[in-house]
N, C-alpha and C positions, 0 to 999 in steps of 0.2 A: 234952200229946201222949203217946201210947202206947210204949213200948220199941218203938224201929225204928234199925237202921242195916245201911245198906248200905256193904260194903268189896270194893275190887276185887283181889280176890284175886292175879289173873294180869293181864297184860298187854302182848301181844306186836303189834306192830303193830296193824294192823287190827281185833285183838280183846281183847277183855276178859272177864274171865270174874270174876263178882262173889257174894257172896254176901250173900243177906238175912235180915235175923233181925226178927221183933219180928213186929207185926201191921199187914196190911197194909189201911187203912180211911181212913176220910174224912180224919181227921187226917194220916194220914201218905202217903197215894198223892201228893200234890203232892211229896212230900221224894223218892219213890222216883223220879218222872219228871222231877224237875230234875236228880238228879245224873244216870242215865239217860243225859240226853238230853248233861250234861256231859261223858260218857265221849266220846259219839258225836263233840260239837265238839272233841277233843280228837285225832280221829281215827280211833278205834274202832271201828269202824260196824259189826263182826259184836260182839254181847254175847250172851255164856251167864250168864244169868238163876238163881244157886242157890238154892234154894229152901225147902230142906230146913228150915230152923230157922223157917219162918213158921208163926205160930201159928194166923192166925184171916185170913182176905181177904173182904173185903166186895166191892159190886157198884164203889165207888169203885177199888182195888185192882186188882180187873179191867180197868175203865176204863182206868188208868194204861199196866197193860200192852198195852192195845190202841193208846195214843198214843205209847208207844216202841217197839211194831210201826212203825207206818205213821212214825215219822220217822227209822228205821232203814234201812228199803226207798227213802225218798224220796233217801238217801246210796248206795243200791246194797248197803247192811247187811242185816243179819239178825239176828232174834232168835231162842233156846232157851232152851227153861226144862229145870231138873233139878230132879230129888228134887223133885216136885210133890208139894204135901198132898193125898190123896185129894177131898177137897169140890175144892177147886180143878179137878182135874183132871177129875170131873164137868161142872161148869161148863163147860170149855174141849169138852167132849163135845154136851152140850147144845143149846148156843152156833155149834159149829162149827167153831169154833177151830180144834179140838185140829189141823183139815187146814189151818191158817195157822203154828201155833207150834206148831214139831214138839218133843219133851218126849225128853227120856233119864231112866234111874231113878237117876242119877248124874252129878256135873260130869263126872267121870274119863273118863264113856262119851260126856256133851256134847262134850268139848275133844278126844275121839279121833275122832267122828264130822266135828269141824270142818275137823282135820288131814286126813284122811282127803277130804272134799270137797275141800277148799281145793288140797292136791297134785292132786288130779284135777283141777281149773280151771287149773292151772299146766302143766301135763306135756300 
């Protein structure tokens, strides 16, 4: 298997804010959507997705991400990704995505955008 781990950096109620390194492809998209989806059973159900140290995402990789969208949403979650790698971010252009999985150029800007909704749903 390829350098990959994911570590959840923050973790405050309802969200998680994690960070992934290595690359993200056949071999290891299964490792990224089991823990993923661990955070979510654990309670988590909004995850900000960091992004910043991945080196190389394949079409498997993408996949991944698409299947902790849609089991994130089925909890009433949310996903974001930060520090997208340009290819990546392409992709999600492409694809269509990018107007499903909205991106910050930073966690710091993901986890202030979440505070920032999350008090507006509260108040």
């Amino acid at each position: 298997m390829t350098d990959f781990r994911l570590t959840a950096r923050h973790t405050d109620g309802d969200l998680a804010l994690t960070h992934i390194t290595g690359e993200l492809d056949i071999a290891t998209a299964p490792h990224l959507r089991t823990q993923a989806l661990a955070l979510i059973e654990q309670g988590h159900r909004h995850l900000i997705l960091d992004l910043g140290a991945v080196t190389f995402c394949d079409s498997s990789g993408f996949n991944a991400l698409v299947g902790i969208l849609r089991c994130a949403k089925t909890v009433g979650g949310s996903l974001v990704l930060a520090a997208v790698p340009d290819r990546l971010a392409r992709l999600l252009d492409l694809t269509g995505l990018s107007t499903l999985l909205p991106t910050h150029p930073t966690a710091t800007h993901a986890l202030a955008a979440h505070t920032r909704t999350h008090d507006t749903a509260t108040t």
